[in-house]
C-alpha positions as CSV (number, residue, x, y, z in Angstrom):
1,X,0.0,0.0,0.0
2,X,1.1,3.4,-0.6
3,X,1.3,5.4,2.8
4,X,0.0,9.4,3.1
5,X,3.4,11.1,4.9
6,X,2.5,13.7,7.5
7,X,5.3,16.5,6.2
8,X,5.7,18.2,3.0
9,X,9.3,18.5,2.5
10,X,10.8,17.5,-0.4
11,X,12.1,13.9,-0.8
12,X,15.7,13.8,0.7
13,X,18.0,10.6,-1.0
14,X,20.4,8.2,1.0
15,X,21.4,5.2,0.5
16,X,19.9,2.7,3.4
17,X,20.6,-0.6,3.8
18,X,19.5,-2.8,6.6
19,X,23.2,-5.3,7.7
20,X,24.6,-5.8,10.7
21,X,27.0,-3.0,10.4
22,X,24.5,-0.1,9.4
23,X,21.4,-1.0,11.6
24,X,21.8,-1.3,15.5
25,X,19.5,-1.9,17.9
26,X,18.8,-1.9,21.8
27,X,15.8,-2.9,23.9
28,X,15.4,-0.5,26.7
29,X,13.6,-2.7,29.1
30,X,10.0,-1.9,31.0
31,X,11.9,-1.9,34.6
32,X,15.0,-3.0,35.7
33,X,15.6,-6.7,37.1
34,X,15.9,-7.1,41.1
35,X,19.6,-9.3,40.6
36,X,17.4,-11.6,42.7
37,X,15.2,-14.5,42.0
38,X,14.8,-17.6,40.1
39,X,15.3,-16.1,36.9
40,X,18.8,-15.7,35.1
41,X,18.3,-12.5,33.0
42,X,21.0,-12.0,29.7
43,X,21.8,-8.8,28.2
44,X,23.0,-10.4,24.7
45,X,24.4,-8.5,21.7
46,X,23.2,-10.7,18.3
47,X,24.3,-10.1,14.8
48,X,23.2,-11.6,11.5
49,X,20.5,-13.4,13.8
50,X,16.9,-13.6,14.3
51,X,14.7,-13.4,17.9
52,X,14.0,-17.4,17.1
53,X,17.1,-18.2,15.8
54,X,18.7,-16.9,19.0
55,X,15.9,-18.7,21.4
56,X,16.6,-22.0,19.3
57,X,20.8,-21.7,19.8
58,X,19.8,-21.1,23.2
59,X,17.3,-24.2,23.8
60,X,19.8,-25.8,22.3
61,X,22.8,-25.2,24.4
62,X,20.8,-25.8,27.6
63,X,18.6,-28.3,27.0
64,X,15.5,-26.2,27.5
65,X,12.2,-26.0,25.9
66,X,11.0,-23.0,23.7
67,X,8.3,-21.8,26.1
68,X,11.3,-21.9,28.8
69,X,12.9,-19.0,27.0
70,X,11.6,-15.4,27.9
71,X,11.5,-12.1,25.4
72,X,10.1,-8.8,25.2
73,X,10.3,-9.1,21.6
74,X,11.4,-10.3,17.9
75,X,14.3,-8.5,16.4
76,X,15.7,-8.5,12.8
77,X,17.7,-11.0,11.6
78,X,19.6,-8.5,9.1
79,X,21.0,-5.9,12.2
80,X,23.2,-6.1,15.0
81,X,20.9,-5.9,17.6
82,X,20.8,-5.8,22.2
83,X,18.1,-7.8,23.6
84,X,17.2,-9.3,26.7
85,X,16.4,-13.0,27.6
86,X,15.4,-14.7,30.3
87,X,15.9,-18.6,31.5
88,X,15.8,-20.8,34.8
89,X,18.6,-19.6,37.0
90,X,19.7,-23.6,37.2
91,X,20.4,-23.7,33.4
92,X,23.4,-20.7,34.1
93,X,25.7,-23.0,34.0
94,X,25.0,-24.8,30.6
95,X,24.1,-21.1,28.6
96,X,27.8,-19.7,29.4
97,X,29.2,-22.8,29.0
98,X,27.8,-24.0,25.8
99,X,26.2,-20.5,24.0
100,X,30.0,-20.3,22.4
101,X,28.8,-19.1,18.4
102,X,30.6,-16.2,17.4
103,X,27.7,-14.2,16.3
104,X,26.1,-13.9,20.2
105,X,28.1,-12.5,23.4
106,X,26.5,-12.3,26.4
107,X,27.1,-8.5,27.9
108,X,25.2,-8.6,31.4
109,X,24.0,-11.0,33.4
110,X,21.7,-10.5,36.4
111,X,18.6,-12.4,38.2
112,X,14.5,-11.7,38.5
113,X,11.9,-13.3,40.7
114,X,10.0,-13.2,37.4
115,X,10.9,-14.8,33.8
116,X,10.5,-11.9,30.7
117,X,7.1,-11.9,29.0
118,X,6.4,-10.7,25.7
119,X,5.6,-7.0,25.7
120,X,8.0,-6.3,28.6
121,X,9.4,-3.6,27.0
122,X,9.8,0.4,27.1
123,X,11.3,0.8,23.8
124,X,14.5,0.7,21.2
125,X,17.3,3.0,21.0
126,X,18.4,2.8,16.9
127,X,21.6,3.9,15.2
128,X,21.6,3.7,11.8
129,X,24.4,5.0,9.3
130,X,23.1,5.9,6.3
131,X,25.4,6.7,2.8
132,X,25.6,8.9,-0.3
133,X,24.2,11.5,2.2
134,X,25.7,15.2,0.6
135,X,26.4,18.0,2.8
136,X,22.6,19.5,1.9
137,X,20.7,16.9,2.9
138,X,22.8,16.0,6.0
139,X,20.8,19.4,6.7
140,X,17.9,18.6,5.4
141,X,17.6,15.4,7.1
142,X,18.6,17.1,10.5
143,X,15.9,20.0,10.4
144,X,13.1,17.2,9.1
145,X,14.2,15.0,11.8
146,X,13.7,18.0,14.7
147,X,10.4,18.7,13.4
148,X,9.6,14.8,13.6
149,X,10.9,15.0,17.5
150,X,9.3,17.9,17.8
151,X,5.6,17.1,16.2
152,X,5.7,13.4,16.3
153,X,5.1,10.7,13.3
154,X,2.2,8.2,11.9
155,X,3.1,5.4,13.7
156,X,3.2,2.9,10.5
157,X,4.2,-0.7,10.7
158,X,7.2,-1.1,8.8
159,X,8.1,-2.7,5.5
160,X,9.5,-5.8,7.3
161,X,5.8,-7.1,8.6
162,X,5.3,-7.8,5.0
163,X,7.5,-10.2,3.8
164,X,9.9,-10.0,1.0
165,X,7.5,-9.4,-2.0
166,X,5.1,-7.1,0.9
167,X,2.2,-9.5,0.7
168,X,2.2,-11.8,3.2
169,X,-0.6,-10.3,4.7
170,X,-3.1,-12.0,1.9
171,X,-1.7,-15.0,2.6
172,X,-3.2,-14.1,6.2
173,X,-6.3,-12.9,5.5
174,X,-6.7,-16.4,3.8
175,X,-6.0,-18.3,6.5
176,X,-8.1,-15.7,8.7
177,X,-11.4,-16.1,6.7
178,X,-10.5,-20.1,6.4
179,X,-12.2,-20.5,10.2
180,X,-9.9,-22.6,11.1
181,X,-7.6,-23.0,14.6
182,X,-4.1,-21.4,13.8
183,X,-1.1,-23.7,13.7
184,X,2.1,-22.4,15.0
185,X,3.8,-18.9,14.8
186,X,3.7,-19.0,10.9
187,X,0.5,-18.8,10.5
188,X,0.1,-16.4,13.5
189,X,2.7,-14.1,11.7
190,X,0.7,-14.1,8.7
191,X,-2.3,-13.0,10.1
192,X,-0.1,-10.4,11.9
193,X,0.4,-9.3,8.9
194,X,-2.7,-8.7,7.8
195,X,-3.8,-6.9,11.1
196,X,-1.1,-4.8,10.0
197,X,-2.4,-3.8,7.0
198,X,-4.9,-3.3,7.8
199,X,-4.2,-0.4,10.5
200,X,-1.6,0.8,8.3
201,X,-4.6,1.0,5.5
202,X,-6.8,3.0,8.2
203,X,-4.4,5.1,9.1
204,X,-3.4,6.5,5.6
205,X,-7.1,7.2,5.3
206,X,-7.3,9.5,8.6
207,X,-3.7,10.9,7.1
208,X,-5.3,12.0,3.8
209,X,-8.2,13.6,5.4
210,X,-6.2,15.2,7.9
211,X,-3.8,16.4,5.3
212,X,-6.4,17.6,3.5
213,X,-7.9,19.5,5.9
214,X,-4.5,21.5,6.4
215,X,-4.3,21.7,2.8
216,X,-7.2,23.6,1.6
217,X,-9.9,26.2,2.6
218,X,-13.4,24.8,4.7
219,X,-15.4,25.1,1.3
220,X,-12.6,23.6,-0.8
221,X,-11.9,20.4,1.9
222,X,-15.8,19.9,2.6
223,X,-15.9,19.3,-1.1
224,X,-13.7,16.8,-1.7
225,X,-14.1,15.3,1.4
226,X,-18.2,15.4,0.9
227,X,-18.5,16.4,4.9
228,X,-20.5,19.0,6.3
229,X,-19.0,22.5,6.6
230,X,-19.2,22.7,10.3
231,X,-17.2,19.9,10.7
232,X,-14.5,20.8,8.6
233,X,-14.6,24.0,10.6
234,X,-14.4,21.7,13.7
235,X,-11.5,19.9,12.7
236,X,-9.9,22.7,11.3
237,X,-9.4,24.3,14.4
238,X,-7.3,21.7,15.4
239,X,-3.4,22.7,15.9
240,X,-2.5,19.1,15.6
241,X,-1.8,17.9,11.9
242,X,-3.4,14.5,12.5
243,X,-7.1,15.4,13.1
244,X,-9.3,13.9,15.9
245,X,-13.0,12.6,15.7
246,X,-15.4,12.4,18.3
247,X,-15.2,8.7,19.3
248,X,-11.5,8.3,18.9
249,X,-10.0,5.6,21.2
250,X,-7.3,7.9,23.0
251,X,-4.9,6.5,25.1
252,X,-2.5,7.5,27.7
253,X,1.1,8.2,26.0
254,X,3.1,6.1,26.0
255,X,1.0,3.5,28.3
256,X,-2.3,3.2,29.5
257,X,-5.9,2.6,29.8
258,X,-7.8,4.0,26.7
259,X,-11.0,5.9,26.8
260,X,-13.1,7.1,23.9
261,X,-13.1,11.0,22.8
262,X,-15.9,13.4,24.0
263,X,-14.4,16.5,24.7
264,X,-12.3,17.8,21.8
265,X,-11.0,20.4,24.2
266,X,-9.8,18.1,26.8
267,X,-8.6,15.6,24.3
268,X,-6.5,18.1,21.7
269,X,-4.6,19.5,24.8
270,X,-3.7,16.1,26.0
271,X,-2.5,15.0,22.6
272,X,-0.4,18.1,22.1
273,X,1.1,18.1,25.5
274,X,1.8,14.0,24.3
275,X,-0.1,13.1,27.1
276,X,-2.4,11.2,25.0
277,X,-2.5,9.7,21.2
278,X,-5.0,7.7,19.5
279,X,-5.3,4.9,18.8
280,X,-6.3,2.3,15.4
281,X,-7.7,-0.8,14.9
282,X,-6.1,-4.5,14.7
283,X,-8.9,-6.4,14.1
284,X,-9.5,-9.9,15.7
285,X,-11.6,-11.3,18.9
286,X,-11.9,-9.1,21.6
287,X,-11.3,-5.6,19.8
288,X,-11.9,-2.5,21.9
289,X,-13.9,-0.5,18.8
290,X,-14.1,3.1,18.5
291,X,-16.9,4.9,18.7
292,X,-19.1,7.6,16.9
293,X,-17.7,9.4,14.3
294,X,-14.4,8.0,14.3
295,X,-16.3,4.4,14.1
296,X,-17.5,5.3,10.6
297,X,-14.4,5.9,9.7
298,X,-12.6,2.8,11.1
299,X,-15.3,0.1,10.0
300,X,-13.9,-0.1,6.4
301,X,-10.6,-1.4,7.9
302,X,-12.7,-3.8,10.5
303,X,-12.6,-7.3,9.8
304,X,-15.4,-8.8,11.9
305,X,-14.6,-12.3,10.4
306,X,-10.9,-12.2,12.1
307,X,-11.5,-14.2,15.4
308,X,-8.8,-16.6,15.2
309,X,-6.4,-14.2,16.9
310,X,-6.6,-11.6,19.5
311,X,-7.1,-8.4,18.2
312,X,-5.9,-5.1,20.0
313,X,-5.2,-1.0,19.0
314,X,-2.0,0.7,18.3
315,X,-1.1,4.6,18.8
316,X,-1.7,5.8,15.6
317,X,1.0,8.6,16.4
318,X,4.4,8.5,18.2
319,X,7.3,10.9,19.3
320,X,10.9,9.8,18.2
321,X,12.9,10.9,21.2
322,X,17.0,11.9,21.8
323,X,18.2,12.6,18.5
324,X,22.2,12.5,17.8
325,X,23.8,12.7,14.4
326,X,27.1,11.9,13.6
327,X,28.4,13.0,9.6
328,X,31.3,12.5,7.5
329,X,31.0,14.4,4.5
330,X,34.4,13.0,3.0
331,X,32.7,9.8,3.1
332,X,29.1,11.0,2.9
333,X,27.9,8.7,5.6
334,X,25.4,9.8,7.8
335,X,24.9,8.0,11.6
336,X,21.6,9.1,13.0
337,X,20.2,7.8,16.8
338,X,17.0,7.9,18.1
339,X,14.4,6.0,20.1
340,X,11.0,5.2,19.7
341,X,8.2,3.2,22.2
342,X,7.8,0.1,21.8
343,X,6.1,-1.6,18.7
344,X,7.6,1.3,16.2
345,X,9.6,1.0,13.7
346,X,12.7,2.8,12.4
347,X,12.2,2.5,9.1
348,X,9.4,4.1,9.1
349,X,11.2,7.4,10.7
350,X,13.1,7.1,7.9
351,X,10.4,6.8,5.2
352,X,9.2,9.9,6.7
353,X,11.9,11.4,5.8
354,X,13.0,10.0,2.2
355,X,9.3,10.2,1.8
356,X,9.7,6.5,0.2
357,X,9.5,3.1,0.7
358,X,13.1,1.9,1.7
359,X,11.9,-1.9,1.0
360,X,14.6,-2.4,-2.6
């Protein structure tokens, strides 16, 4: 699908390319381990690895079952990348003795009452190094980037929920609408990836509308977007750049319970101060919908027929945080670190910026 970008600079080129040595990542965990407990919990650096990969080397070398193993979540195969794990304290032993593959080193080791659960995590700091970056849009991608720290991004799912050819997800919607039980995490991945789509779908559509509000007079955006003129004068009032409906799910940022929009007053200041965001749809049993307006818009990118999997909401908007930038203009290479919550995706800061897919 083709994704609405929330800025209006010009297209800035780089070359990016996702290895081991130009993509690095690092969990930031939820909360900080006790160094007690019955739980052995490993800092590892990976490279040239997957999340499974890692957990099978690691069943592996101790003997242990898959659902022994604890994450907060799956990392790219194709980066060098700092995650944490978690195993029976018992099984020390046999993990430093046996986990001897060059492409894993343990940095940290400490102990928890409780094992590492899927979600347990506050974020990811990136650093990517990008090349072919000239001295102008070293600039250019600088000032952009402020503005994105400053204003916040669409929170997308990135190009690598996909698949190589970017469409897996039919593949899941297939085995969604086949009503039958799931069987293992490839099946579950593909229907992943069709949630996915599906929220990145909706949330092009409240992109373009919003953009189109900013774009163009009340008359002129009422027209093409065939809604009354008092809403558009609503929404237009709006300082944010992604618009809010009445019946939004808005949730605390970056964690907590959501609650649908009523007061537009209440709600704008919250989501400017980054106190709140709202929130899209993942279809699947169990969904928390939204509500009035902003239901109308959601329900073409429902799927009442997904029940085979848990469905949920994502912010639709995020704030990079702690921006450094490192450039060599002899060589034209570019580093650039930041962090986002949990669930985002770098590439999709960066999309944002090249105002392209970076999926070659």
């Amino acid at each position: 699908m083709k994704k609405t970008y929330a800025y209006n600079h010009k297209p800035i080129d780089f070359d990016f390319e996702q290895t081991i040595d130009r993509f690095l990542v690092e969990e930031i965990p939820l909360f900080n381990s006790s160094d007690r407990g019955s739980n052995l919990i490993l800092k590892i650096r990976k490279s040239n690895m997957s999340t499974f990969k890692l957990i099978s080397v690691i069943a592996k070398a101790t003997k242990l079952e898959y659902k022994d193993i604890g994450y907060a979540g799956l990392k790219d195969k194709s980066a060098t990348t700092i995650q944490y794990i978690s195993i029976p304290r018992r099984y020390e032993r046999e993990v430093i003795t046996n986990l001897t593959t060059e492409k894993i080193k343990i940095l940290e080791k400490r102990y928890s009452k409780t094992p590492i659960k899927i979600g347990q995590l506050k974020g990811n700091r990136f650093a990517i190094i990008l090349h072919k970056v000239s001295a102008d849009a070293n600039r250019r991608i600088r000032e952009v980037s402020e503005i994105m720290q400053s204003r916040g991004i669409p929170n997308y799912y990135g190009y690598q929920r996909f698949g190589e050819d970017s469409k897996s997800y039919l593949q899941g919607k297939e085995i969604a609408h086949s009503g039958k039980k799931l069987k293992g995490a490839r099946e579950k991945l593909l229907v992943s990836a069709y949630q996915s789509h599906l929220f990145n779908s909706w949330l092009s559509s409240r992109m373009r509308i919003s953009k189109t509000i900013e774009a163009n007079s009340i008359d002129r955006a009422s027209e093409i977007l065939s809604y009354p003129r008092e809403l558009i004068e609503v929404l237009a009032k709006q300082k944010h750049l992604f618009k809010l409906f009445i019946g939004d799910d808005m949730k605390p940022y970056p964690y907590g319970k959501s609650h649908p929009l009523q007061d537009f007053g209440i709600s704008q200041k919250a989501f400017l101060e980054r106190r709140e965001s709202p929130t899209g749809i993942l279809p699947g049993a169990k969904t928390d919908r939204s509500m009035s307006d902003a239901r109308y818009l959601e329900v073409k990118f429902d799927d009442d027929e997904l029940y085979c999997m848990k469905g949920s909401r994502r912010y639709a908007w995020v704030w990079p945080e702690n921006l450094a930038f490192s450039y060599n203009e002899k060589q034209q290479k570019l580093r650039v670190q930041f962090y986002l919550p949990k669930g985002s995706y770098a590439t999709t800061f960066l999309e944002e910026i090249a105002k392209k897919s970076l999926n070659n």
